[in-house]
PDB file of N, CA, C and O in Angstrom:
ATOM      1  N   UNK A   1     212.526  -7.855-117.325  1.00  0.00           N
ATOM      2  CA  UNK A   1     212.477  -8.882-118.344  1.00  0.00           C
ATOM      3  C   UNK A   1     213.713  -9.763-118.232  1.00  0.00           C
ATOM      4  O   UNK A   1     214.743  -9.127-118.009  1.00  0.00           O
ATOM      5  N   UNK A   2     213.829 -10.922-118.324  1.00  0.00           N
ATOM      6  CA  UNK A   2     214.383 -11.982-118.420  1.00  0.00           C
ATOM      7  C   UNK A   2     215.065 -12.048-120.288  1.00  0.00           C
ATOM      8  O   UNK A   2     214.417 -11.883-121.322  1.00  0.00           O
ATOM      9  N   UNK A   3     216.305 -12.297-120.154  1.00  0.00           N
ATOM     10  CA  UNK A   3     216.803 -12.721-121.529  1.00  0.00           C
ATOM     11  C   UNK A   3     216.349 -13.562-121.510  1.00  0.00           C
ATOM     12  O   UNK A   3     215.318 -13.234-122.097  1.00  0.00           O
ATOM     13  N   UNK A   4     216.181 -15.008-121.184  1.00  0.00           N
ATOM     14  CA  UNK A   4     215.990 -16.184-121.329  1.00  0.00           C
ATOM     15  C   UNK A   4     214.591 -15.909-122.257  1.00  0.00           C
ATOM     16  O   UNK A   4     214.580 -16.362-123.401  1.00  0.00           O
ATOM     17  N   UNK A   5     213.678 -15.328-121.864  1.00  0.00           N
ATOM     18  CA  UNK A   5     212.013 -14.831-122.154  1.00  0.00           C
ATOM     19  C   UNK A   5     212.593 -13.925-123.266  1.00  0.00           C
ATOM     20  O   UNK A   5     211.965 -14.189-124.291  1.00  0.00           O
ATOM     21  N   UNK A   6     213.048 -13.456-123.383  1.00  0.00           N
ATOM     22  CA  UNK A   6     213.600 -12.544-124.759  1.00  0.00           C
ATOM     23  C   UNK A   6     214.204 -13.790-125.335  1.00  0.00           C
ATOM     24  O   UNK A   6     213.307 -14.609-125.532  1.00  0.00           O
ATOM     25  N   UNK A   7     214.969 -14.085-125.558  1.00  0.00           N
ATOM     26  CA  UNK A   7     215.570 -15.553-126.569  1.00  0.00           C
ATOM     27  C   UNK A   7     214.411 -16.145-126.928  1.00  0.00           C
ATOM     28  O   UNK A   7     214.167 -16.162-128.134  1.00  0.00           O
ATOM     29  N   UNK A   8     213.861 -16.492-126.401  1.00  0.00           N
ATOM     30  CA  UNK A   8     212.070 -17.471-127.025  1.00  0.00           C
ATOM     31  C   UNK A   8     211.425 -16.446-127.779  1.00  0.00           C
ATOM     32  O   UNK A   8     211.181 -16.447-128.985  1.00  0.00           O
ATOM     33  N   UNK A   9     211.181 -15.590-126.942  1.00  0.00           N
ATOM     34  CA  UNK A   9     210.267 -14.358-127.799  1.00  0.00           C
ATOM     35  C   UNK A   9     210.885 -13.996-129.108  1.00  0.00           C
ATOM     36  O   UNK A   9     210.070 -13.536-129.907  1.00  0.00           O
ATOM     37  N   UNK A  10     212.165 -14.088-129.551  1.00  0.00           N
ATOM     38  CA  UNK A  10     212.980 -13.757-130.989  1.00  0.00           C
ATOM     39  C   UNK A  10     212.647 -15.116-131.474  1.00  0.00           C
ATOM     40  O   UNK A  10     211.742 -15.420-132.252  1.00  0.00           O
ATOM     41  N   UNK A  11     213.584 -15.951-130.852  1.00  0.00           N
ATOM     42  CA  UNK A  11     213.239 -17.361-131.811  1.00  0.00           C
ATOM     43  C   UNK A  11     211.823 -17.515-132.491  1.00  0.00           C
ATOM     44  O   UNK A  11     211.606 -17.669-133.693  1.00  0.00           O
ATOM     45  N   UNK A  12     210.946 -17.443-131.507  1.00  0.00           N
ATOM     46  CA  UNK A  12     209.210 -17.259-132.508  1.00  0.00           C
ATOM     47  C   UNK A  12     209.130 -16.414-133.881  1.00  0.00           C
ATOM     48  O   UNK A  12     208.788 -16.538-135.057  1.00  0.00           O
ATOM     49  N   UNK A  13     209.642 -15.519-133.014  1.00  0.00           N
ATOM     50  CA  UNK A  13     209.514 -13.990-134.195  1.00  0.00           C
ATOM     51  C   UNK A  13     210.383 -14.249-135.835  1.00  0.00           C
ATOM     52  O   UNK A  13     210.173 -13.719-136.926  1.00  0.00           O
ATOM     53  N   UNK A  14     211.080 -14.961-135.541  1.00  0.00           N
ATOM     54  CA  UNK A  14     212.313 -15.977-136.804  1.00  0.00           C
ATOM     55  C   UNK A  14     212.132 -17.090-137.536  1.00  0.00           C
ATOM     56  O   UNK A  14     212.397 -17.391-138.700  1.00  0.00           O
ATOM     57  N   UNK A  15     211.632 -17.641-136.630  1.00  0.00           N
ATOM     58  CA  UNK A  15     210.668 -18.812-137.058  1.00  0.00           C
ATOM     59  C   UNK A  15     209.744 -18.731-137.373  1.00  0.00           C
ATOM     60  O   UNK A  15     209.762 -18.856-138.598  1.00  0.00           O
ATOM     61  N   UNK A  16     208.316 -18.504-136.852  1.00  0.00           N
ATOM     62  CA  UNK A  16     207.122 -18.095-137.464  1.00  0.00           C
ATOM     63  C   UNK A  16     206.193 -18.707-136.688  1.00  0.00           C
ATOM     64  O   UNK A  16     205.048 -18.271-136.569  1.00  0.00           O
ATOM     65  N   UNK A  17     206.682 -19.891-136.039  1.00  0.00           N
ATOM     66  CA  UNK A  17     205.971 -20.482-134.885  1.00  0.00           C
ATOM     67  C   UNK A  17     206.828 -21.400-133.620  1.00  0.00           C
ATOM     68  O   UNK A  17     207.995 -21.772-133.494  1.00  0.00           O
ATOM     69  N   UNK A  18     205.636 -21.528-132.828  1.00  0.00           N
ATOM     70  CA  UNK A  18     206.084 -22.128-131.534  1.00  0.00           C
ATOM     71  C   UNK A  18     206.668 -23.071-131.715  1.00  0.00           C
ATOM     72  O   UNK A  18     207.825 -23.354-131.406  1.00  0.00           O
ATOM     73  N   UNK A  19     205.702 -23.786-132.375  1.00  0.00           N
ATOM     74  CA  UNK A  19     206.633 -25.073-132.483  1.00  0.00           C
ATOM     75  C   UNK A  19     208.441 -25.495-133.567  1.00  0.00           C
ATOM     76  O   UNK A  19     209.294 -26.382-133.569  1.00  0.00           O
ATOM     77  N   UNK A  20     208.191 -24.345-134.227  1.00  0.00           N
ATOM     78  CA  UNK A  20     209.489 -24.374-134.772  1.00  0.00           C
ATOM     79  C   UNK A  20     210.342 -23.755-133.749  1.00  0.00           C
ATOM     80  O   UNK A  20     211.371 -24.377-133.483  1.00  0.00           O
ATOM     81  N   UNK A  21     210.100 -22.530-133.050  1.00  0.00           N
ATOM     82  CA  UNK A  21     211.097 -21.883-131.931  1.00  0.00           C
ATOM     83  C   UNK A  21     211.417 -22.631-130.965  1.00  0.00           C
ATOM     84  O   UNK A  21     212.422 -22.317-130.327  1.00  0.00           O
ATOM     85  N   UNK A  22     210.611 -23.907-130.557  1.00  0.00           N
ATOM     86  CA  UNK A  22     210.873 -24.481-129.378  1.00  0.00           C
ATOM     87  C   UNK A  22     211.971 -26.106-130.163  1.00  0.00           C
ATOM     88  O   UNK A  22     212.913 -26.537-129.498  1.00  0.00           O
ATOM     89  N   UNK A  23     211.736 -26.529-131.066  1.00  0.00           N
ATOM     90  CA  UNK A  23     212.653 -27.004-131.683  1.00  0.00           C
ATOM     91  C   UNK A  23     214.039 -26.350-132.259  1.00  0.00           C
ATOM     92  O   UNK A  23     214.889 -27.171-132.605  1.00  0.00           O
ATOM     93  N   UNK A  24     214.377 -24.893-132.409  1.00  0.00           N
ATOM     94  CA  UNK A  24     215.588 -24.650-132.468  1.00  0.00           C
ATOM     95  C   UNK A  24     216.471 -24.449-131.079  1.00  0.00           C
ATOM     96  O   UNK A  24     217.699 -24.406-131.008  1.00  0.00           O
ATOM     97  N   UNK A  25     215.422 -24.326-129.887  1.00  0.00           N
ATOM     98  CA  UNK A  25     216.042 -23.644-128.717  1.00  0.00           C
ATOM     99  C   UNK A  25     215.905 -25.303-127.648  1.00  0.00           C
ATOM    100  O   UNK A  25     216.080 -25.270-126.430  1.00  0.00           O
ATOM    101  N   UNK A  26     215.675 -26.215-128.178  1.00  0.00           N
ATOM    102  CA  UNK A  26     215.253 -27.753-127.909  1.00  0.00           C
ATOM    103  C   UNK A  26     214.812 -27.181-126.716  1.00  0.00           C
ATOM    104  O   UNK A  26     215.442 -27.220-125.660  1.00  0.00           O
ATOM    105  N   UNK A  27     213.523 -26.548-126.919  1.00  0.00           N
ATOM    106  CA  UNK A  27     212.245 -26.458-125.440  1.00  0.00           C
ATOM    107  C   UNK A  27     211.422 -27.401-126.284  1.00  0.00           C
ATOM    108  O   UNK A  27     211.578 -28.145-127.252  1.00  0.00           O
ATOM    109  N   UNK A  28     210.275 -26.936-125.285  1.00  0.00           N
ATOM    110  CA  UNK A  28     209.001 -27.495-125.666  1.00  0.00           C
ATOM    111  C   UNK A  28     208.367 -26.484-126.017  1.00  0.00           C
ATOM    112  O   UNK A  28     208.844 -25.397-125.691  1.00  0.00           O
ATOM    113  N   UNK A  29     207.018 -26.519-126.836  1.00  0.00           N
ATOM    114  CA  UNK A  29     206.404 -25.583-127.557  1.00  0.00           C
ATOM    115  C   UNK A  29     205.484 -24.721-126.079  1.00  0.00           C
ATOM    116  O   UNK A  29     204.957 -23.629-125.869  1.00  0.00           O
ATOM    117  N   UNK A  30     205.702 -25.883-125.408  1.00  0.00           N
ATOM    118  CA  UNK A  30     204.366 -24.976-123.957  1.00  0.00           C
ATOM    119  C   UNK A  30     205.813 -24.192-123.395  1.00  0.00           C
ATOM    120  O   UNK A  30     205.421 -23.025-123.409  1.00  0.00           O
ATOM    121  N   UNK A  31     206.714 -24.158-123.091  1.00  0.00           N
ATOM    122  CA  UNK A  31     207.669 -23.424-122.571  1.00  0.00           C
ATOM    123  C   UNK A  31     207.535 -22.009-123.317  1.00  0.00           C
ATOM    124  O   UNK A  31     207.343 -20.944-122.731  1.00  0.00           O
ATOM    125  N   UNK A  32     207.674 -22.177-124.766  1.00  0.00           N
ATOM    126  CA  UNK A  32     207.823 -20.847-125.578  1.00  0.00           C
ATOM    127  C   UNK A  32     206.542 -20.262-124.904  1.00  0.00           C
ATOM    128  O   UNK A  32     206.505 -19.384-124.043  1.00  0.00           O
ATOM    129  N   UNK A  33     205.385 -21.006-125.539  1.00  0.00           N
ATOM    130  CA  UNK A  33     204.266 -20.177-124.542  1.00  0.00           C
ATOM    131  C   UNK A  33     204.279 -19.585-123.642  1.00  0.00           C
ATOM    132  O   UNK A  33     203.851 -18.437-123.531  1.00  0.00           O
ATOM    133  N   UNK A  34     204.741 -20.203-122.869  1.00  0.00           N
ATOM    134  CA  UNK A  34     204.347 -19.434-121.302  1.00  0.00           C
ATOM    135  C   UNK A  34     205.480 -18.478-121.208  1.00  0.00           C
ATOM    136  O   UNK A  34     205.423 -17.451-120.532  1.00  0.00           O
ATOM    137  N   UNK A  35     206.535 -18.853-121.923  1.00  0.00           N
ATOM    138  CA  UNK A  35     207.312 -17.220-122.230  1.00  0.00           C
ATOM    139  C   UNK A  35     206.866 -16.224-122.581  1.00  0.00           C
ATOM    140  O   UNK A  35     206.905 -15.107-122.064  1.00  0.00           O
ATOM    141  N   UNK A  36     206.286 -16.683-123.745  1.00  0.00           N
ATOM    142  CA  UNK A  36     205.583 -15.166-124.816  1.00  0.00           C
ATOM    143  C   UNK A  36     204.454 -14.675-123.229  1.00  0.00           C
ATOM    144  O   UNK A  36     204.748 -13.683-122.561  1.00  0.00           O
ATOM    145  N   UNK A  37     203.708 -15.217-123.016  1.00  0.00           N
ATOM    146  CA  UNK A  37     202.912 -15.269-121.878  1.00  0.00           C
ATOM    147  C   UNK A  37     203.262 -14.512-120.913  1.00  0.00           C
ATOM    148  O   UNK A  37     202.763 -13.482-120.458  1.00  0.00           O
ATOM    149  N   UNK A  38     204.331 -15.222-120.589  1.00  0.00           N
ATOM    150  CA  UNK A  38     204.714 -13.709-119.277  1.00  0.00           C
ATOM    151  C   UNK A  38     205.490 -12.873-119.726  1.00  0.00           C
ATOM    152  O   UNK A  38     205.905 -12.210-118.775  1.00  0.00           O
ATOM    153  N   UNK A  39     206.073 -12.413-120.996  1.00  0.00           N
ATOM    154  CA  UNK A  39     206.501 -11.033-120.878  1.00  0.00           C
ATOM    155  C   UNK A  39     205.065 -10.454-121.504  1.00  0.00           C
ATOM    156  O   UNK A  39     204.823  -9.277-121.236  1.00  0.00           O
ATOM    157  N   UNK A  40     204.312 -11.016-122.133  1.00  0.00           N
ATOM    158  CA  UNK A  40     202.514  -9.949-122.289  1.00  0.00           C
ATOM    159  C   UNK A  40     202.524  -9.398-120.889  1.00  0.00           C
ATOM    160  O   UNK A  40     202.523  -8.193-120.639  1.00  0.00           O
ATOM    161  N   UNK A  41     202.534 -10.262-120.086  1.00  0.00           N
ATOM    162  CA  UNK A  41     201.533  -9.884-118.675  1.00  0.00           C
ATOM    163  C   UNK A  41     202.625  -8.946-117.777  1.00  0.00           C
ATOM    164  O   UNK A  41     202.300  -8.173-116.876  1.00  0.00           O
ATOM    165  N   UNK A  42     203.956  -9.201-118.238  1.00  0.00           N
ATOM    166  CA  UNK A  42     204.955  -8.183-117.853  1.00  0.00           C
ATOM    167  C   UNK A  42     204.787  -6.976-118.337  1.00  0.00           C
ATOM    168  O   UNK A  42     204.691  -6.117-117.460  1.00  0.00           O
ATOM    169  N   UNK A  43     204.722  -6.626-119.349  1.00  0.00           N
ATOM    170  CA  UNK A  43     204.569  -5.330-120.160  1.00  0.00           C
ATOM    171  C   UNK A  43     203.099  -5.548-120.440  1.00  0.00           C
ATOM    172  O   UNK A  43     202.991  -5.735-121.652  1.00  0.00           O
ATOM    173  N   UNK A  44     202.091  -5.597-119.930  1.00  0.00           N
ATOM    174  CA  UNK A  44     201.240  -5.604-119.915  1.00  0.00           C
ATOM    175  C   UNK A  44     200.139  -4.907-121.471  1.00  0.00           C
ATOM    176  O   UNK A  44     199.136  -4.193-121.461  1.00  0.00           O
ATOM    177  N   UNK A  45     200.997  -5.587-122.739  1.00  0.00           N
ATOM    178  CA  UNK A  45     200.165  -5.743-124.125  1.00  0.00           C
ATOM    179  C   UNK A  45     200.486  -7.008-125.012  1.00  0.00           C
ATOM    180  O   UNK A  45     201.530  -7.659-124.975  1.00  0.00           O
ATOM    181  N   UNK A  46     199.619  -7.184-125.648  1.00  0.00           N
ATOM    182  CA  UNK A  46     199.519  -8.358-126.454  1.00  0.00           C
ATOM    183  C   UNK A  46     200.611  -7.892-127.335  1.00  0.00           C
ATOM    184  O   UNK A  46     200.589  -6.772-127.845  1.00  0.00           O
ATOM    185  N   UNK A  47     201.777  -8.932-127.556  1.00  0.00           N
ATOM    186  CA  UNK A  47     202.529  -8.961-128.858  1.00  0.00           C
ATOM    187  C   UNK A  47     202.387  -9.471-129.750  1.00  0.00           C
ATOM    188  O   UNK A  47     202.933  -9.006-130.750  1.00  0.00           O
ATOM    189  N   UNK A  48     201.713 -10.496-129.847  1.00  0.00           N
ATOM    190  CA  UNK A  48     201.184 -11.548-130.824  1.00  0.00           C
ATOM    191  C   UNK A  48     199.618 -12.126-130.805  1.00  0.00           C
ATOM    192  O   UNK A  48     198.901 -12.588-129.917  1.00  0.00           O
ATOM    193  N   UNK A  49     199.446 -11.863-132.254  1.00  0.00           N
ATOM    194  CA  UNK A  49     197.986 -12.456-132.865  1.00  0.00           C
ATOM    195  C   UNK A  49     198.242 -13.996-132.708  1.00  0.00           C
ATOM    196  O   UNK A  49     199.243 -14.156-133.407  1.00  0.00           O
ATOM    197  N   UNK A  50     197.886 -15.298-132.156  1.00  0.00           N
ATOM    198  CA  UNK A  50     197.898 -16.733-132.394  1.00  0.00           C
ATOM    199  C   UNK A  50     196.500 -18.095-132.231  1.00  0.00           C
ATOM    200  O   UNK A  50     195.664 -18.318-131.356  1.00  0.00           O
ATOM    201  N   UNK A  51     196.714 -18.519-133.088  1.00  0.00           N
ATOM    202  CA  UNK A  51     195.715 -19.303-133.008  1.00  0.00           C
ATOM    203  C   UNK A  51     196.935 -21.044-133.307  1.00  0.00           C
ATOM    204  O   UNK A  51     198.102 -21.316-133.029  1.00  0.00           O
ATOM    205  N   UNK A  52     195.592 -21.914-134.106  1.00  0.00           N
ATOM    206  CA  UNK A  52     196.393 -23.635-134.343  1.00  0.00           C
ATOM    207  C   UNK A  52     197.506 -22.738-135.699  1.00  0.00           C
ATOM    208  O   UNK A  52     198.736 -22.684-135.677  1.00  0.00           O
ATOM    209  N   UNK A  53     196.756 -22.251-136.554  1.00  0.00           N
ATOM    210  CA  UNK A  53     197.424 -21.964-137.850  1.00  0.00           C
ATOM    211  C   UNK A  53     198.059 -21.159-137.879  1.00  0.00           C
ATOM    212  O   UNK A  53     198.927 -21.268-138.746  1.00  0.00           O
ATOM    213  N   UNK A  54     198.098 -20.054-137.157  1.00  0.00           N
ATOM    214  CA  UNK A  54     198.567 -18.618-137.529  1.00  0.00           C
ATOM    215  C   UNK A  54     199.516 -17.797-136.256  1.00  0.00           C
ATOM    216  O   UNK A  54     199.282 -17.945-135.057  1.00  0.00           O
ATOM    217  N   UNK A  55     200.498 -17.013-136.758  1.00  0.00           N
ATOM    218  CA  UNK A  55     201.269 -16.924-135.773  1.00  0.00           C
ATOM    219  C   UNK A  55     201.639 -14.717-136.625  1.00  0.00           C
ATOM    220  O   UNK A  55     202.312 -14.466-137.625  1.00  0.00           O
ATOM    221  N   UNK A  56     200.998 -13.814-135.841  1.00  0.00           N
ATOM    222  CA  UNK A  56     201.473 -12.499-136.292  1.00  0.00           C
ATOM    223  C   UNK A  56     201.685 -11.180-135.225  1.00  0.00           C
ATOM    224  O   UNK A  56     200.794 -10.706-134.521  1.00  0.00           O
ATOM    225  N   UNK A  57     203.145 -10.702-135.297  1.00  0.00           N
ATOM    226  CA  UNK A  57     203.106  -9.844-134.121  1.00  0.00           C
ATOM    227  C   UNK A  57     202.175  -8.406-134.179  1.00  0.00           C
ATOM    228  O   UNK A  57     201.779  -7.880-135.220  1.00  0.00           O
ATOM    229  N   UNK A  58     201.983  -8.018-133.090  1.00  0.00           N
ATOM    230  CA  UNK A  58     201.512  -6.964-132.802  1.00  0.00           C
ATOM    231  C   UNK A  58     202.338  -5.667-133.018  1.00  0.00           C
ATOM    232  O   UNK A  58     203.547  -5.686-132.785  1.00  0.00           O
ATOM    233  N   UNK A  59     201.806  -4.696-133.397  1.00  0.00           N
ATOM    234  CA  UNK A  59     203.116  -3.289-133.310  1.00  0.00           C
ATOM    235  C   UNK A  59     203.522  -3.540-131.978  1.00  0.00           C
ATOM    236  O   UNK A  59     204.744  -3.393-131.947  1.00  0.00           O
ATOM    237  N   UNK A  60     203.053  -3.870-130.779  1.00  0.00           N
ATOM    238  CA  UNK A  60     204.185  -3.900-129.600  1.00  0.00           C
ATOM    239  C   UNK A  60     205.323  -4.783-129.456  1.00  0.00           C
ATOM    240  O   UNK A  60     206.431  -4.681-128.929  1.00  0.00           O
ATOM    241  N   UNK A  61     204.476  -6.004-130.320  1.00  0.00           N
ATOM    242  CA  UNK A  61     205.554  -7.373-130.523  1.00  0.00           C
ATOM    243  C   UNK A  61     206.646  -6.419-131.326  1.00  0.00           C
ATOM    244  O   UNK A  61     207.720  -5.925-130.981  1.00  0.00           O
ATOM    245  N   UNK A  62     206.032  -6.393-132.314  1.00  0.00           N
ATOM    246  CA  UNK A  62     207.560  -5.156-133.495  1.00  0.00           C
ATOM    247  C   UNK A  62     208.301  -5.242-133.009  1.00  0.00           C
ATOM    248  O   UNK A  62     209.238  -6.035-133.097  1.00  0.00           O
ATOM    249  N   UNK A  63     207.957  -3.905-131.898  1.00  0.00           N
ATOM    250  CA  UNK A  63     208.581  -3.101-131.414  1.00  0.00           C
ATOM    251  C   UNK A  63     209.732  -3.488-130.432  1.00  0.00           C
ATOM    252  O   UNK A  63     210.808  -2.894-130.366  1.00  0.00           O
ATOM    253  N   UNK A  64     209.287  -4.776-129.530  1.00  0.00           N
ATOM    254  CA  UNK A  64     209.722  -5.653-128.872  1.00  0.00           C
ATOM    255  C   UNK A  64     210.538  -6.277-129.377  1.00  0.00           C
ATOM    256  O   UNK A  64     211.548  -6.289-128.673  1.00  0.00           O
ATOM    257  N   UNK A  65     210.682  -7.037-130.601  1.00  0.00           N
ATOM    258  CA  UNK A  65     211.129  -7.569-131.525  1.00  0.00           C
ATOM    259  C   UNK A  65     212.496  -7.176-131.830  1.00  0.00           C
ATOM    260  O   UNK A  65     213.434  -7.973-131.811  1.00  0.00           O
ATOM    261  N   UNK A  66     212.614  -5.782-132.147  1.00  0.00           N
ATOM    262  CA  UNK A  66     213.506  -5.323-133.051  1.00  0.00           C
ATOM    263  C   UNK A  66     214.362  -4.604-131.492  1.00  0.00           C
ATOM    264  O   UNK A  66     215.541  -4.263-131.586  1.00  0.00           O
ATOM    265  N   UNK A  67     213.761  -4.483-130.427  1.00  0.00           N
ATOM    266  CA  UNK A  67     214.627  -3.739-129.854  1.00  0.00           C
ATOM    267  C   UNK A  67     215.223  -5.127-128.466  1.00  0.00           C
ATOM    268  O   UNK A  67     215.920  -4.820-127.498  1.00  0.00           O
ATOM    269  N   UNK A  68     214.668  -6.718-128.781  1.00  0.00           N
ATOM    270  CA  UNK A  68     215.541  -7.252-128.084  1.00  0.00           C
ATOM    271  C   UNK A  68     216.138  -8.020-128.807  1.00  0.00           C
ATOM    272  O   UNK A  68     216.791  -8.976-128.389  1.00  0.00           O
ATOM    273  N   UNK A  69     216.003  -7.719-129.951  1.00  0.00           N
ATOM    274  CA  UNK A  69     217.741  -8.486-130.952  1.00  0.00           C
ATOM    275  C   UNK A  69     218.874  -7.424-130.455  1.00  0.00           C
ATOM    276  O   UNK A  69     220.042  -7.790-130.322  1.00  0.00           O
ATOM    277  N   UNK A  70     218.518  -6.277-130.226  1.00  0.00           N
ATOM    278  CA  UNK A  70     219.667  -5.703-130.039  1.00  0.00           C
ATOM    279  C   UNK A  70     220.141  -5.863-128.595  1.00  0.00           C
ATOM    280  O   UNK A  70     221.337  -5.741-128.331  1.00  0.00           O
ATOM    281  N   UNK A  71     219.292  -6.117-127.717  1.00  0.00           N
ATOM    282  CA  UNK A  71     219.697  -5.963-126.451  1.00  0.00           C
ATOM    283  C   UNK A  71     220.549  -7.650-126.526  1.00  0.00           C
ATOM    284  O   UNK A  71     221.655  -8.005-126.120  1.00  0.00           O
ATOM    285  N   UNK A  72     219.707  -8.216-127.065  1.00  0.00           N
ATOM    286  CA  UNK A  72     220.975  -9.822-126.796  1.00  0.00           C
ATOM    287  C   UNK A  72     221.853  -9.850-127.843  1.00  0.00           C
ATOM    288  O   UNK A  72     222.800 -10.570-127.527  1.00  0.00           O
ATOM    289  N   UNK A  73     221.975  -9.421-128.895  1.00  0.00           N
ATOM    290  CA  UNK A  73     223.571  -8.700-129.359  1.00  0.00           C
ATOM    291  C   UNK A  73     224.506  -8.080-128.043  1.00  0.00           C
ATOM    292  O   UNK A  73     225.394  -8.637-127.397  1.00  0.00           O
ATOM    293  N   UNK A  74     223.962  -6.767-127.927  1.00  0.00           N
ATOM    294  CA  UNK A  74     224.455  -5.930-126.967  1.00  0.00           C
ATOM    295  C   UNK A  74     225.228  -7.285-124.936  1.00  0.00           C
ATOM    296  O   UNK A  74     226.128  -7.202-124.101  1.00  0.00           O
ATOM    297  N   UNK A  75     224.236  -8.086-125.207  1.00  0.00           N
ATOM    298  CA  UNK A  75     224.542  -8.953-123.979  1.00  0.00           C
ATOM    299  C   UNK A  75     225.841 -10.206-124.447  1.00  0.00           C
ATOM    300  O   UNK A  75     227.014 -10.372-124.114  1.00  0.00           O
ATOM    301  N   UNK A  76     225.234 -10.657-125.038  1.00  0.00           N
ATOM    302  CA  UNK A  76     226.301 -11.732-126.028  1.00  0.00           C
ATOM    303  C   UNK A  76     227.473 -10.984-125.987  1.00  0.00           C
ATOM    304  O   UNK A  76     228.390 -11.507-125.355  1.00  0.00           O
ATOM    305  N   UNK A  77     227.727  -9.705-126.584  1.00  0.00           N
ATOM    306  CA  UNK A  77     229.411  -8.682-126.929  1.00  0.00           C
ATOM    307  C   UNK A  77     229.986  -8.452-125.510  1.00  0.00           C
ATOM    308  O   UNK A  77     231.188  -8.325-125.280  1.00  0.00           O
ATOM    309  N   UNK A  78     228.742  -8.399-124.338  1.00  0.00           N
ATOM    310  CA  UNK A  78     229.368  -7.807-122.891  1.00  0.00           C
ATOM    311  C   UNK A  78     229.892  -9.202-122.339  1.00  0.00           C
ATOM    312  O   UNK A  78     230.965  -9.151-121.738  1.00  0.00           O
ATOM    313  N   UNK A  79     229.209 -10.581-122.477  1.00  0.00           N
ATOM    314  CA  UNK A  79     229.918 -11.583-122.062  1.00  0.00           C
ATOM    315  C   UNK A  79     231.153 -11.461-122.967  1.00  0.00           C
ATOM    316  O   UNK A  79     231.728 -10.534-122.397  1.00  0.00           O
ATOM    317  N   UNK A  80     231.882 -11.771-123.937  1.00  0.00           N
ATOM    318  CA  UNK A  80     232.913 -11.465-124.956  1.00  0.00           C
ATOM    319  C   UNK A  80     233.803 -10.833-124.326  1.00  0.00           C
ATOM    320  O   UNK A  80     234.816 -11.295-123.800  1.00  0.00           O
ATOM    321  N   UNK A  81     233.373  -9.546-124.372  1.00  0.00           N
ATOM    322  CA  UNK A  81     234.299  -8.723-123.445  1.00  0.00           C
ATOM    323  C   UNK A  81     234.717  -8.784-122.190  1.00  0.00           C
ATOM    324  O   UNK A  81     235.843  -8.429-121.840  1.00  0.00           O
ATOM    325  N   UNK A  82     233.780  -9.270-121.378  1.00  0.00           N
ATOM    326  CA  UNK A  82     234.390  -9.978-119.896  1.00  0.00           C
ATOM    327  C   UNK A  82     235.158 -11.212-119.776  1.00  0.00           C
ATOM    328  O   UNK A  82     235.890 -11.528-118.838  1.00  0.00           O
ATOM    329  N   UNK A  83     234.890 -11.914-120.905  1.00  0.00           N
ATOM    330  CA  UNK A  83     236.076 -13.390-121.105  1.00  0.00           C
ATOM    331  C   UNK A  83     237.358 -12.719-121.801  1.00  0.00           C
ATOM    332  O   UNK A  83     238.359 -13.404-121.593  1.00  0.00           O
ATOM    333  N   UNK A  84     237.507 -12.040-122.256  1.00  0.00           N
ATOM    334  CA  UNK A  84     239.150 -11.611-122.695  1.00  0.00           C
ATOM    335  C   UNK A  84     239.533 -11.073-121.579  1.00  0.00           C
ATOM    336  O   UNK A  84     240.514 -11.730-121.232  1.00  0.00           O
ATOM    337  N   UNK A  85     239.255  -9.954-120.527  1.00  0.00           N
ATOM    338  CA  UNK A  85     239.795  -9.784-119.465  1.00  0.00           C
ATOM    339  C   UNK A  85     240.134 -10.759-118.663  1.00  0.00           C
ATOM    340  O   UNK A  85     240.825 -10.493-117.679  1.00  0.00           O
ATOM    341  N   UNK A  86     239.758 -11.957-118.896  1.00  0.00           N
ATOM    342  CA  UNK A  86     240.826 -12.498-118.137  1.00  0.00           C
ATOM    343  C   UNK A  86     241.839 -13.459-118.518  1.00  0.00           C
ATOM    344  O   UNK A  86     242.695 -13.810-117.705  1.00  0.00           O
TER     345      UNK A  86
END
């Protein structure tokens, strides 16, 4: 998995939709897509219910969800820590 594809995939999950996630991260709403898109087909399950109106994760999305806020916490603190060493 790609952080970059994890950053879109949270921003949605915060926002509530594409088109709001792709306006905080100034993408385009087809970019977020084809993010959410290939980490499905990466981990091969649907994370999200979506249609024009409606935007709801899946227990895998959840699950996904909650465990790559921590991993880009966890990434964000390791860059941090490699800029004071020097």
């Amino acid at each position: 998995m790609e952080l970059e594809g994890l950053r879109d995939f949270v921003a949605l999950c915060e926002t509530g939709s594409f088109s709001a996630a792709a306006k905080r991260l100034y993408k385009s709403h087809s970019s977020i897509s084809r993010a959410v898109s290939a980490l499905e087909r990466e981990l091969g399950v649907k994370l999200c219910e979506r249609d024009r109106h409606r935007f709801a994760l899946t227990g895998a999305g959840q699950r996904l969800y909650e465990g790559a806020g921590a991993l880009l916490r966890e990434a964000e603190a390791l860059k941090e820590r490699v800029r004071k060493d020097d």
